[in-house]
FIVO-254810 format. One record per residue: residue in one letter; x, y, z of N, C-alpha, C, O, CB in turn. Coordinates in steps of 0.001 Angstrom, whole numbers, padded with zeros to 6 digits, always signed. Glycine has a CB too. Layout:
N
AXYZXYZXYZXYZXYZ;...
//
This chain:
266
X+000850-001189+000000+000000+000000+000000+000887+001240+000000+001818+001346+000799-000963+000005+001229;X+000529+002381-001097+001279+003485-001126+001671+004111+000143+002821+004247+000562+000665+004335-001849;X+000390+004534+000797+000076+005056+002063+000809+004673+003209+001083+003479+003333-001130+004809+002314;X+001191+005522+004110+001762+004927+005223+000873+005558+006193+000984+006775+006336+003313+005146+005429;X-000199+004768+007049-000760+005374+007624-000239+005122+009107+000220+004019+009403-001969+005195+007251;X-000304+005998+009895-000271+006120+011790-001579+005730+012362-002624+006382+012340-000014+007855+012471;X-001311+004318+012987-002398+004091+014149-002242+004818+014991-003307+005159+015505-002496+002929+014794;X-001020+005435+015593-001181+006535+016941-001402+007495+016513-000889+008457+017086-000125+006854+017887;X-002075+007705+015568-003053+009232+015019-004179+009060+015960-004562+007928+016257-003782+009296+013099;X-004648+009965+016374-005980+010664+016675-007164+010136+016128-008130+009582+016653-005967+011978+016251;X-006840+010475+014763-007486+010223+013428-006580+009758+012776-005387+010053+012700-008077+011282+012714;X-007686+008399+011912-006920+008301+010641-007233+009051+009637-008327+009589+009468-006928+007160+010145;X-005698+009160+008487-005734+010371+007653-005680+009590+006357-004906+008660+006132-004489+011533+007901;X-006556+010058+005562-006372+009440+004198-006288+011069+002602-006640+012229+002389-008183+008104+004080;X-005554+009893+001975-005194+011010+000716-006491+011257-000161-006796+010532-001108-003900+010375-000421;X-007266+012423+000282-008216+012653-000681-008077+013969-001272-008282+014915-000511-009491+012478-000162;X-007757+014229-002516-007919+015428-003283-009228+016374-003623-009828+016409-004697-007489+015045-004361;X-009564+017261-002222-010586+017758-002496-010600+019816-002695-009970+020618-002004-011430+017044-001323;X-011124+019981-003344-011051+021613-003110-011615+022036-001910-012635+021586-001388-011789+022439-004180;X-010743+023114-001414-011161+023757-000403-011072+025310-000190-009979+025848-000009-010611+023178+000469;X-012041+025894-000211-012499+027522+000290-011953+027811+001500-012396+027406+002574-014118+027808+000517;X-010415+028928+001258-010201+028934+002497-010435+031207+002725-010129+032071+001904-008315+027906+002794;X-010872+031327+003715-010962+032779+003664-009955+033073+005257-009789+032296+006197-012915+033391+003642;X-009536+034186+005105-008394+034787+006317-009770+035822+006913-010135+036869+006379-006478+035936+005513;X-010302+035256+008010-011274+035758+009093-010794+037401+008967-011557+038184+008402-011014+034923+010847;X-009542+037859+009500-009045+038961+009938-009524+040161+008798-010021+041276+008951-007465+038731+010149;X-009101+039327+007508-009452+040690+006367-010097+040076+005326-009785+040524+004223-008068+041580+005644;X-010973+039108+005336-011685+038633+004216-011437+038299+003391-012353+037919+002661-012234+039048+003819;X-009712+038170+002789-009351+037599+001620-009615+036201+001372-009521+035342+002248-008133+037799+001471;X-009889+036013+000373-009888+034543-000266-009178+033828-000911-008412+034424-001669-010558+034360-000888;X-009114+032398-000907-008018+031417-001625-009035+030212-001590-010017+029878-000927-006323+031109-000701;X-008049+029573-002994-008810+028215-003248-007702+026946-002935-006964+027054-003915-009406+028155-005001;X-007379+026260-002450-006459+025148-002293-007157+023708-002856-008213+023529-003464-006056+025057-000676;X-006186+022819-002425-006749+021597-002812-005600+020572-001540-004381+020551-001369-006553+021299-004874;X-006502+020007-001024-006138+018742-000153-005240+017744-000296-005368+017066-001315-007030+018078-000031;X-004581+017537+000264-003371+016716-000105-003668+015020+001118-003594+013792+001114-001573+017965+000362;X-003886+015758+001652-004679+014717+002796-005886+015419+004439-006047+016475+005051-003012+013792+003613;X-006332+014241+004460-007923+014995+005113-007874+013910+006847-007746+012691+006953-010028+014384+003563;X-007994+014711+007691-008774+013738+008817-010081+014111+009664-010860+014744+008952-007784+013456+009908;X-010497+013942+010784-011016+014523+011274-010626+015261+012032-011642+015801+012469-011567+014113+011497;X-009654+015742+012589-008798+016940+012891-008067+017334+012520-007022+017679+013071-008378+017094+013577;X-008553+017461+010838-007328+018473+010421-006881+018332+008485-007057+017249+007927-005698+017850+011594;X-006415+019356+007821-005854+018676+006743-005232+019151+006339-005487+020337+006552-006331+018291+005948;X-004022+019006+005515-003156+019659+004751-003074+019944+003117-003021+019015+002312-002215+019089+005087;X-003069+021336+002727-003621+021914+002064-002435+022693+001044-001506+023405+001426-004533+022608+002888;X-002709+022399-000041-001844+023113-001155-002464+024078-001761-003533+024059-002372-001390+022290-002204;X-001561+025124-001509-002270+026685-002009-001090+027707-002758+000092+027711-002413-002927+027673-000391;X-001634+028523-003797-000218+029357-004898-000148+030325-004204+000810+031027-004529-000410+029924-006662;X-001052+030935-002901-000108+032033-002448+000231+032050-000726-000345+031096-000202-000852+033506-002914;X+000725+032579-000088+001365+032407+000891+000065+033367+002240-000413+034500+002191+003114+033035+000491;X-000063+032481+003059-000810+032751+004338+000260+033003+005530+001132+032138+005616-001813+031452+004698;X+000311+034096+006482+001003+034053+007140+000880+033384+008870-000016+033836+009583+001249+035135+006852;X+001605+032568+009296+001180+032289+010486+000334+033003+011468+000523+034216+011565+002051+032087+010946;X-000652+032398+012282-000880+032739+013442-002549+033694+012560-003353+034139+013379+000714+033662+014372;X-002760+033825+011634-004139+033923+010907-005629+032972+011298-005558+031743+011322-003736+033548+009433;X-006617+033520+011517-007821+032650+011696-008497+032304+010455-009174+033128+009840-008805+033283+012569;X-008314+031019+010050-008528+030738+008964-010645+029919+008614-011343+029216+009345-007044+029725+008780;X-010806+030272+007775-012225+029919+007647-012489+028658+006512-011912+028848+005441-013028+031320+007199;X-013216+027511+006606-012886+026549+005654-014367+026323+005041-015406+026579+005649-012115+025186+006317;X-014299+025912+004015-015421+025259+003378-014938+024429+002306-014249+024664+001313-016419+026217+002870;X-015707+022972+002963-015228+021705+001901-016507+020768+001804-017509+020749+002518-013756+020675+002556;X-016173+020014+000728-017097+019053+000386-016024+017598+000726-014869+017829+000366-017721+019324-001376;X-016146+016699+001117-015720+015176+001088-016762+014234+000212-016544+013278-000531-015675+014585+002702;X-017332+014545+000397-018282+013787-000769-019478+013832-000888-019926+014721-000164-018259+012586-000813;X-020438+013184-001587-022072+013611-001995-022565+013739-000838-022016+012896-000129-023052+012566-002852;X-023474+014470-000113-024035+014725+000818-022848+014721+002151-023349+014276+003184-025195+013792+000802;X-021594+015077+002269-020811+015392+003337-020275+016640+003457-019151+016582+003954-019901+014618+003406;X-020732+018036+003131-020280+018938+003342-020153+020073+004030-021205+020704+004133-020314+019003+002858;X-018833+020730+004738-018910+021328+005684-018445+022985+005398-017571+023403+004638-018192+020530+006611;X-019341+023721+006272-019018+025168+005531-019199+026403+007029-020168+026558+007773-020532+025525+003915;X-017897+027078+007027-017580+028217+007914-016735+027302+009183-016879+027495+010391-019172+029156+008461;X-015762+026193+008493-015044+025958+009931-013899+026789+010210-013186+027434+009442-014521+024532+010092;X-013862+026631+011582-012908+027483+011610-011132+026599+011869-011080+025489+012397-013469+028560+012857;X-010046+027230+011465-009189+026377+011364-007999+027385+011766-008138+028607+011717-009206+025618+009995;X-006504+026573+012275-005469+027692+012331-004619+026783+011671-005083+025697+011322-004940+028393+013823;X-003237+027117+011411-002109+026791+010572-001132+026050+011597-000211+026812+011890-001440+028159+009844;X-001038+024902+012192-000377+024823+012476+001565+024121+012397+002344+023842+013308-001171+024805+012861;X+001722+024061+010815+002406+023974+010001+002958+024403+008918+001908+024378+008276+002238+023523+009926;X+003856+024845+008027+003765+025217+006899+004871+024521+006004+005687+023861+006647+003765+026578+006945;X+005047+024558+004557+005854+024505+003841+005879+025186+002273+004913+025413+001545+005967+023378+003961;X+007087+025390+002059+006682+025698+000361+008092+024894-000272+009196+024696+000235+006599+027852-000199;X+007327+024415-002056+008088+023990-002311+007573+024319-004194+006392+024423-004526+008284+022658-001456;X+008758+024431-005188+008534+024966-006084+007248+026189-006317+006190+026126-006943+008537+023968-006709;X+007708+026991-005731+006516+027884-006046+005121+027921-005340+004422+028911-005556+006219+027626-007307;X+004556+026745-004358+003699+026497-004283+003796+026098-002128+004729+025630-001476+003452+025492-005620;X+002550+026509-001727+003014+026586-000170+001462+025317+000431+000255+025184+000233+002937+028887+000662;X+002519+024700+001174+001537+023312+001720+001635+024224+003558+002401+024749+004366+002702+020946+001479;X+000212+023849+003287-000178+024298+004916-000825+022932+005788-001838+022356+005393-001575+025706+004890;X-000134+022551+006929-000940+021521+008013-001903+022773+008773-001391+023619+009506+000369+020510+009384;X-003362+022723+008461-004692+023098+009489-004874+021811+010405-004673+020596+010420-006321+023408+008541;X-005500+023099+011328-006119+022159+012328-007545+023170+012924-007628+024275+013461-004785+021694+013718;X-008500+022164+012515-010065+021997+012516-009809+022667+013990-008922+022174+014687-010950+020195+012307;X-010900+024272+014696-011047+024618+016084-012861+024291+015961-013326+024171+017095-010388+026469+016546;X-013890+024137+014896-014973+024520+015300-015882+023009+014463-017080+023027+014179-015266+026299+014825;X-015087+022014+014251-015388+020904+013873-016632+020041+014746-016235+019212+015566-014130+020314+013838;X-018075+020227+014577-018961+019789+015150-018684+018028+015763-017934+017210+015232-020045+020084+014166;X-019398+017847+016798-019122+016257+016797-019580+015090+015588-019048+014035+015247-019838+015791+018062;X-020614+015683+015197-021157+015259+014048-019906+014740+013091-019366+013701+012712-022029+016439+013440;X-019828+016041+012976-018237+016234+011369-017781+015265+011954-017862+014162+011413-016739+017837+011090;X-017336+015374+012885-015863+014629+013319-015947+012921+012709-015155+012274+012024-015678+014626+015399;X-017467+012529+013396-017634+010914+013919-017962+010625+011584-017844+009429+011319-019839+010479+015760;X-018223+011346+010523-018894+011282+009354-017383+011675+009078-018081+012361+008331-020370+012170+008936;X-016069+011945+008911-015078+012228+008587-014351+010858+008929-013672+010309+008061-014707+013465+009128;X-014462+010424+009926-013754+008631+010449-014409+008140+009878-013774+007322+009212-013744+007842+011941;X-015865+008074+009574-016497+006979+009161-015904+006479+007602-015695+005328+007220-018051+007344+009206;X-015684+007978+006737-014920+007705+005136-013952+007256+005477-013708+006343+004688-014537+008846+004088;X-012911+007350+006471-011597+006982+006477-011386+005511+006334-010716+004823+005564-010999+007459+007639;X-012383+005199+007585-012471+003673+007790-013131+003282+006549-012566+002316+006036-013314+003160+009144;X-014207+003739+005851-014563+002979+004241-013131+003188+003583-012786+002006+003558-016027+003915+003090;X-012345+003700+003180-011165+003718+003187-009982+002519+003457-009606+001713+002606-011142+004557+003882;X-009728+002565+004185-008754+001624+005011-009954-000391+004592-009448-001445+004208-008752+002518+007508;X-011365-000147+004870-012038-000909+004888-011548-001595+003159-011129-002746+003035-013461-000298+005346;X-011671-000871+002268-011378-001678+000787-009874-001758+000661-009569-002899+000315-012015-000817-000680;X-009069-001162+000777-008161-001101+000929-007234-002059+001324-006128-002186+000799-008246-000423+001342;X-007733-002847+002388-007614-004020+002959-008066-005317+002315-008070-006330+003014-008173-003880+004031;X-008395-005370+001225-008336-006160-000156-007105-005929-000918-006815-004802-001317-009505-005769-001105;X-006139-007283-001202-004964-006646-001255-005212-006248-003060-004682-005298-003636-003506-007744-000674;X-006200-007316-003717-006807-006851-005102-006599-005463-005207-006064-005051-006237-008354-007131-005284;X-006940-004634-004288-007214-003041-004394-006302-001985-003843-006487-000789-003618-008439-002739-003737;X-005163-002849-003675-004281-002492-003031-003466-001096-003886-002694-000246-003441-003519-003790-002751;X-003846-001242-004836-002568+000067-005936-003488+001250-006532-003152+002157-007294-001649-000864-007823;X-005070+000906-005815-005746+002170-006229-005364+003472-004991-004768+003366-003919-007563+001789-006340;X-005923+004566-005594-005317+005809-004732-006643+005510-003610-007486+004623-003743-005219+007739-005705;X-006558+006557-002436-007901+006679-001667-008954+007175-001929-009951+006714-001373-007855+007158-000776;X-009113+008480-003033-010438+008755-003620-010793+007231-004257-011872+006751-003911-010374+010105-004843;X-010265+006748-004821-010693+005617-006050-011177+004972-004992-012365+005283-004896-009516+004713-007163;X-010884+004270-004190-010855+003535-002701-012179+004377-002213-012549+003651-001290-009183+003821-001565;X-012969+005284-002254-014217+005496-001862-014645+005965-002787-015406+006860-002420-014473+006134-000851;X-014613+005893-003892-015227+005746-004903-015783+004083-005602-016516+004072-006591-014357+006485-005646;X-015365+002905-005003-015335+001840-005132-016501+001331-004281-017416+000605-004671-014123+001438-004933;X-016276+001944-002783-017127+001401-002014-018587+001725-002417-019316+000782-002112-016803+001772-000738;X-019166+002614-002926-020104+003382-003242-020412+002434-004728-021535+002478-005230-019630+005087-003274;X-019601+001817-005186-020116+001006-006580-020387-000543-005896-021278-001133-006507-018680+000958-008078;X-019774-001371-004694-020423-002492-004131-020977-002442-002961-021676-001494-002602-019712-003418-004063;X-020714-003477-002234-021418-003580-000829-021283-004346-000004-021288-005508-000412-022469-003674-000800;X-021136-004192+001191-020298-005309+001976-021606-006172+003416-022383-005635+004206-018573-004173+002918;X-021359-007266+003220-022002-008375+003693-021801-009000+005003-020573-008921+005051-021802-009213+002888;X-022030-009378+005736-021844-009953+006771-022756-011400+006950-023976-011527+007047-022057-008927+007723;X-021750-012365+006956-022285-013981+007099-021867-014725+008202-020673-014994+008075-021837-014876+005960;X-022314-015143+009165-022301-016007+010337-021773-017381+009616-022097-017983+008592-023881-016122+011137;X-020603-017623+010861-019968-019134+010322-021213-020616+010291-022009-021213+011017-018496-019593+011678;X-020716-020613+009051-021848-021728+008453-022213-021397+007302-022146-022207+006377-023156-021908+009191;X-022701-020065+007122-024033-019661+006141-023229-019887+005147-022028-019631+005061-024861-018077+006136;X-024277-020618+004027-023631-020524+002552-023255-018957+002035-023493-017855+002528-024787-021190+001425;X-022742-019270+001137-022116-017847-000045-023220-018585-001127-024420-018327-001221-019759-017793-000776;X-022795-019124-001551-023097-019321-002820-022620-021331-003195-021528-021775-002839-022084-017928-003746;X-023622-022172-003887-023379-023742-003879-023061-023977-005379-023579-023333-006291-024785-024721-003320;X-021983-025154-005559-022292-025520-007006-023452-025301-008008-024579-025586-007604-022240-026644-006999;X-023337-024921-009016-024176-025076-010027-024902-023755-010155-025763-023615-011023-025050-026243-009820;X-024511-022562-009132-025440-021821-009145-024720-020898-010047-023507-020734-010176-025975-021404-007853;X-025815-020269-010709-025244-018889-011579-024609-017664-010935-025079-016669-010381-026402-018231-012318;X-022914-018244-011304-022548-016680-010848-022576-014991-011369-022433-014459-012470-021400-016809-010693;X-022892-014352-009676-023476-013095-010526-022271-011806-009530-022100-010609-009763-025827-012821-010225;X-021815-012443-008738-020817-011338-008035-019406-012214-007646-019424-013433-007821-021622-010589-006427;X-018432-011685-007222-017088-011595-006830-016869-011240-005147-017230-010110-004818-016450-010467-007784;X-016513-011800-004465-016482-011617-003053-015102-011371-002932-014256-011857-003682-017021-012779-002174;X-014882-010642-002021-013564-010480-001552-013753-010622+000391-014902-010510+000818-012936-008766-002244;X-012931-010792+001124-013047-010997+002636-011810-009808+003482-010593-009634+003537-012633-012901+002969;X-012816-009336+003918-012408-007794+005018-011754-008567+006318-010654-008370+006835-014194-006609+005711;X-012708-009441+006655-012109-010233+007910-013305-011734+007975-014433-011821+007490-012190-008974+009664;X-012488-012786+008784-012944-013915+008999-011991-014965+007401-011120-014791+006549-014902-013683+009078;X-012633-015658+007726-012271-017125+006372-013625-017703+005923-014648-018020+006530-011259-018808+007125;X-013174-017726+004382-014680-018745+003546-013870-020266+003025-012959-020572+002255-015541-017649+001539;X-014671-020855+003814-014099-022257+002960-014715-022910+001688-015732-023597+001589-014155-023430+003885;X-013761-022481+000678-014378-023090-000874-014007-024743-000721-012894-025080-000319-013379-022261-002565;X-015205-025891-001135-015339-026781-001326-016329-027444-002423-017274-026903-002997-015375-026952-000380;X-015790-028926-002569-016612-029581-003294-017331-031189-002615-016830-031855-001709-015752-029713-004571;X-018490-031470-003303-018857-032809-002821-017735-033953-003441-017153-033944-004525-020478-033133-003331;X-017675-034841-002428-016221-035509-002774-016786-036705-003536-016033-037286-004319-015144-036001-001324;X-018396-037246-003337-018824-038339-003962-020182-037980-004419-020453-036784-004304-018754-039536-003116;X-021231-038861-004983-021961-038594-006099-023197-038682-004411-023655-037541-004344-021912-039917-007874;X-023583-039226-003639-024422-038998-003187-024235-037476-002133-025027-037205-001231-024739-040255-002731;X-023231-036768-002436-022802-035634-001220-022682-035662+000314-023077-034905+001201-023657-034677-001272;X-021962-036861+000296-022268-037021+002195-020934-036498+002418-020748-036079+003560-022564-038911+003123;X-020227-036439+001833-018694-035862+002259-017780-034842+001339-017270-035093+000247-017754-037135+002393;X-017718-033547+002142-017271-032521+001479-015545-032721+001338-014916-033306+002220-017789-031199+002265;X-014824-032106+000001-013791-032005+000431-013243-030654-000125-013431-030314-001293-013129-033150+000194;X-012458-029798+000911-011875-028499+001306-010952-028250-000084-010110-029057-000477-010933-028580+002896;X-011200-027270-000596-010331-027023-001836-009195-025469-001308-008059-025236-001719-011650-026635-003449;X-009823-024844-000544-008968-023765-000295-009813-023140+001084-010954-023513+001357-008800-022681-001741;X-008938-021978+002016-009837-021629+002930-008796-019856+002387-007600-019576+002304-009855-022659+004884;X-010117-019078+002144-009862-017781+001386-009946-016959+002959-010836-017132+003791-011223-017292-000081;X-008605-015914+003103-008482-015424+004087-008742-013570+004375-009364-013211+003376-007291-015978+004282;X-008583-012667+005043-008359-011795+005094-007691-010715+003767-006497-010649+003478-007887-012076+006038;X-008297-010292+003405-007234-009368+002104-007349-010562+000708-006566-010276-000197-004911-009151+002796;X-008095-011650+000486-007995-012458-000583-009347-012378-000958-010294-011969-000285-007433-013825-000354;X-009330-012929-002410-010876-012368-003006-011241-014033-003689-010387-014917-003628-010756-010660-004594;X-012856-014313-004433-012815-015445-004859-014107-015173-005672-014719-014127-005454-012697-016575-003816;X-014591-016122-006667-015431-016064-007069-015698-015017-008331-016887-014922-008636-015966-016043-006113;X-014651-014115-009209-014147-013219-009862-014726-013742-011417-015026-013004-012356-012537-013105-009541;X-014784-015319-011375-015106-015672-012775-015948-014745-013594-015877-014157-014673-015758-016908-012780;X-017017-014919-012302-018751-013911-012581-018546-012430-013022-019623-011853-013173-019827-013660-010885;X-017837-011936-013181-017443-010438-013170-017432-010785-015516-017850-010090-016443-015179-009939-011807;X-016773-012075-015468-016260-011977-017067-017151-013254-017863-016890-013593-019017-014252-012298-017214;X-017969-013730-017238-018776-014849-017881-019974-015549-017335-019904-016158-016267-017967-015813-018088;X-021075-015481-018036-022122-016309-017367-022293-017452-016673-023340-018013-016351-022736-016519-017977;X-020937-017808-016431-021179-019513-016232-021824-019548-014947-022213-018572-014305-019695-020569-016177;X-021906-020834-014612-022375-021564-013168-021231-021606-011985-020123-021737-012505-022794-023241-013487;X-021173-021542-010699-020544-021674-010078-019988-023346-009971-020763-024301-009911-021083-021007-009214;X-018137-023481-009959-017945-024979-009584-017493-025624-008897-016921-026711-008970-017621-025504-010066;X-017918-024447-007578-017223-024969-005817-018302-024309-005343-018882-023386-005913-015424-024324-005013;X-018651-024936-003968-019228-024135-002907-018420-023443-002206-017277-023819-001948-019891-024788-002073;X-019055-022068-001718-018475-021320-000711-018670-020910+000381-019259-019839+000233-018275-020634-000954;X-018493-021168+001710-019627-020736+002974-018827-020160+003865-017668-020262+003461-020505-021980+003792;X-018912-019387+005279-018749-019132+005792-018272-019548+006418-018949-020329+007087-019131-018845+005855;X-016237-019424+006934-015607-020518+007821-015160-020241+009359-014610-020934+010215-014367-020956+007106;X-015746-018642+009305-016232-018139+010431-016901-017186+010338-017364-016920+009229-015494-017903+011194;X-017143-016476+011283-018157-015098+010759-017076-013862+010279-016199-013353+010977-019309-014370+012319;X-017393-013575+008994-017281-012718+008425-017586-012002+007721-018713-012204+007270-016939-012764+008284;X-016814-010727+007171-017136-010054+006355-016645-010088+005165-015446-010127+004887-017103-009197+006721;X-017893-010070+004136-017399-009858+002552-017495-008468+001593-018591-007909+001626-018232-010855+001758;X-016688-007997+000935-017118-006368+000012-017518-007794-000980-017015-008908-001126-015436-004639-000711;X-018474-007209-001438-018958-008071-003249-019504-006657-003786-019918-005625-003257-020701-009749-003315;X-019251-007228-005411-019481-006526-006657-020087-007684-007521-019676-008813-007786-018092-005826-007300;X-021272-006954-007879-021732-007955-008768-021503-007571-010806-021252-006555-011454-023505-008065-008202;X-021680-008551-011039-021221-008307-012745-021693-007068-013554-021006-006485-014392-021822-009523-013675;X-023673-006564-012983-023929-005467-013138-023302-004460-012797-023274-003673-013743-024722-005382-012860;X-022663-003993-011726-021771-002898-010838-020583-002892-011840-020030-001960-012423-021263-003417-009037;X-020344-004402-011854-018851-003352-012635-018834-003611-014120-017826-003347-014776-016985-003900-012040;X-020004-004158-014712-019678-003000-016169-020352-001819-015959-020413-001185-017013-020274-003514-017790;X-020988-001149-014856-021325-000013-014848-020436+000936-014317-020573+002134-014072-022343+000012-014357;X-019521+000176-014191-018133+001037-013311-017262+000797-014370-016408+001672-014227-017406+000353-011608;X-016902-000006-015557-016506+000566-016880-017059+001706-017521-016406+002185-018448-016648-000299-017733;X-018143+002234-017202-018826+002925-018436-018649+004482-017229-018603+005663-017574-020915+002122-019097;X-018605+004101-016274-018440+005728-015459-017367+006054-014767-017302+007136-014183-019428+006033-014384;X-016144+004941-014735-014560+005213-014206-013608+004398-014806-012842+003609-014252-014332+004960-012678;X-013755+004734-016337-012803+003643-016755-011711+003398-016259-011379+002213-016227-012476+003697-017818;X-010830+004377-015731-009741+004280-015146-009489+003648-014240-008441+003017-014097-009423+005056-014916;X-010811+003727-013118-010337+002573-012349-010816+001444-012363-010491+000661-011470-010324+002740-011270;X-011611+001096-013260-011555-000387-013821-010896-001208-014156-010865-002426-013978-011900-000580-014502;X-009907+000007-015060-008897-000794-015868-007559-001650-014523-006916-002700-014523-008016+000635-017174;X-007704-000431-013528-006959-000765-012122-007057-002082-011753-006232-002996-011753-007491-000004-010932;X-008597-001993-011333-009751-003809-010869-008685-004630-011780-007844-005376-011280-012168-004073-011792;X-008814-004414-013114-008490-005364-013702-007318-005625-013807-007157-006746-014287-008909-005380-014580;X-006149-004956-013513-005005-005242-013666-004655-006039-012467-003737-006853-012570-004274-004142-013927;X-005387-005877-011151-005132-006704-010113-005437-007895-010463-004588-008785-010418-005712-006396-009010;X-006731-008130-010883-007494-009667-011397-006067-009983-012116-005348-010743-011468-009248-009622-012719;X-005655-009613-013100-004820-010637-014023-003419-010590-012832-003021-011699-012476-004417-009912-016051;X-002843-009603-012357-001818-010262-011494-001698-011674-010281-000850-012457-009854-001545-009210-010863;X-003009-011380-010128-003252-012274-008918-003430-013601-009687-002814-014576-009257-004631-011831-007911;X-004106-013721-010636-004493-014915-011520-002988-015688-012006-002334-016723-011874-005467-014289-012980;X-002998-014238-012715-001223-014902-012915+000118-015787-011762+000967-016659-011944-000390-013451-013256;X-000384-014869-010478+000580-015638-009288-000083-016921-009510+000398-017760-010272+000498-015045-007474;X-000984-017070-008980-001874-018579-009228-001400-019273-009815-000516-020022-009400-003052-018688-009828;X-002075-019234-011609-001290-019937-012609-000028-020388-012489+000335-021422-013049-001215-019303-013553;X+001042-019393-011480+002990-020143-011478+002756-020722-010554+003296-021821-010680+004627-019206-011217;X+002042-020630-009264+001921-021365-008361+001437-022475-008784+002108-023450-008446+001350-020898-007491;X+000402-022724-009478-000060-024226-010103+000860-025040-010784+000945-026255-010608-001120-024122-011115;X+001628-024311-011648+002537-024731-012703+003748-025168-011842+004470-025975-012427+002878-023533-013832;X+004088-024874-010764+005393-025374-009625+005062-026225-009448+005645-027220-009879+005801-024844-008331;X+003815-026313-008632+003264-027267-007791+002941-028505-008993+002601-029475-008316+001853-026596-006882;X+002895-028911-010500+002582-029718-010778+003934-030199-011700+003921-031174-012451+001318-029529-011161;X+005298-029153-011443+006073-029519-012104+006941-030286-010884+007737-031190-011139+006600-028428-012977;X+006660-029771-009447+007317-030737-008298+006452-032170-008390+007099-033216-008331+007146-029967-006560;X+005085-032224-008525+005028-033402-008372+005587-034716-009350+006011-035863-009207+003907-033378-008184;X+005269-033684-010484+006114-034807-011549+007806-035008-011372+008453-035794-012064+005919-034198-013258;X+008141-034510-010759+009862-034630-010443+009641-035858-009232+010265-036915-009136+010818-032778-009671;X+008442-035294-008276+008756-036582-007177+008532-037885-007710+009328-038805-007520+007820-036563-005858;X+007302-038021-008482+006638-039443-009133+008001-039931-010028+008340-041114-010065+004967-039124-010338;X+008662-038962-010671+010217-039665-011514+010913-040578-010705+011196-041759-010906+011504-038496-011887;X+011207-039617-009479+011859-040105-008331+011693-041431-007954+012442-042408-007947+011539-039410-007330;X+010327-041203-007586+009535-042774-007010+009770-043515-008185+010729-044270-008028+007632-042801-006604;X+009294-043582-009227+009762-044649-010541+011242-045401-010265+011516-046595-010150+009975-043639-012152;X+011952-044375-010216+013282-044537-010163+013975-045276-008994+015082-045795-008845+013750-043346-010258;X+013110-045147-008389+013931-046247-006425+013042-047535-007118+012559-047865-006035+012960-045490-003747;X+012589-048285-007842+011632-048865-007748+012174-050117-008959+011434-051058-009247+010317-047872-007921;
//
């Protein structure tokens, strides 16, 4: 992950590029910046002309569709400039409790997809821009996902807990056998995203957890309104596929070296 985030933050801080209205209380001047990173106490802000310390600064921002905050009040308690251009650390004085607890909540949607390692190389806008295209699930250990034969229509990925993918091992189904147990940060079920077929493992719940899913509708509708970060989705799908594939291809070029072996003592 690009990001290096601090658990002994206050707040967690994530990189969102947003415009921000900043006015100098004292004499009414105005400036427009843009966010370099956002928390709930506080953000740092890139602006072309120079604010001088110790100013009462006035903010108005949007974080996203229906999250916007207007007349906070803020002071400087940082500065820098670099080519021409001056980065200021604010810090939020009139930040309602409200703001505060709806400012963590994006962070954590944030950190929440993010934690798919699939999604690991998108930026943090894209990263809540994602969450807002699926939806995340919660299944008690046991509950099916989804059984052989059924038509797949979404892609699961796991936030936390384990799904154990299996198959019936004989023709009357009295005995399952374990094909993989999909963990934390690993995704499954991706076929459905690129083809109508049927599902050809079961998947259930191997403790209680949580799943983000996208279903096949969502993301060709997330081709047609962010291509860019589709094309992202997809570049993870083929890397990860690809580890797979060498991992398969080891694993079946060791066994044929051992079976030589065995021939050979024999």
């Amino acid at each position: 992950m690009a990001e290096d985030y601090s658990e002994r933050r206050k707040h967690k801080r994530v990189k969102l590029e947003l415009e921000v209205a900043i006015t100098i209380r004292e004499t009414g001047k105005a400036f427009k910046g843009t966010t370099m990173n956002v928390s709930a106490g506080g953000m740092s802000v890139i602006l072309d002309e120079f604010i001088p310390l110790g100013k009462n600064l006035i903010l108005t921002f949007k974080v996203q569709e229906g999250l916007a905050f207007k007349d906070i009040a803020a002071k400087i308690i940082r500065s820098n400039d670099i080519d021409d251009r001056f980065i200021y650390g604010l810090e939020f004085l009139s930040l309602p409790q409200e703001g505060v607890e709806k400012i963590n909540a994006v962070a954590e949607i944030i950190f929440f997809i993010k934690k798919i390692k699939l999604f690991s190389i998108i930026s943090d806008d894209e990263a809540l821009y994602l969450k807002h295209v699926g939806s995340d699930v919660d299944y008690p250990e046991g509950k099916a996902i989804f059984s052989e034969g059924d038509e797949g229509e979404a892609f699961y990925a796991v936030i936390n807990g384990k799904v154990r993918i299996s198959k019936k091992s004989n023709i009357d189904d009295t005995n399952e056998e374990v094909l993989a147990l999909i963990r934390e940060g690993e995704f499954f079920g991706e076929m459905a995203l690129f083809d109508e077929g049927v599902r050809t493992a079961n998947a259930a719940a191997h403790t209680n957890c949580k799943l983000f899913t996208i279903t096949a509708d969502q993301f060709n509708e997330l081709i047609k309104t962010n291509h860019k970060l589709a094309i992202k989705v997809l570049l993870g799908f083929i890397r990860t596929l690809s580890k797979r594939l060498k991992s398969m291809n080891q694993e079946m070029v060791d066994l044929l070296f051992s079976e030589a072996a065995l021939n050979n003592t024999k």
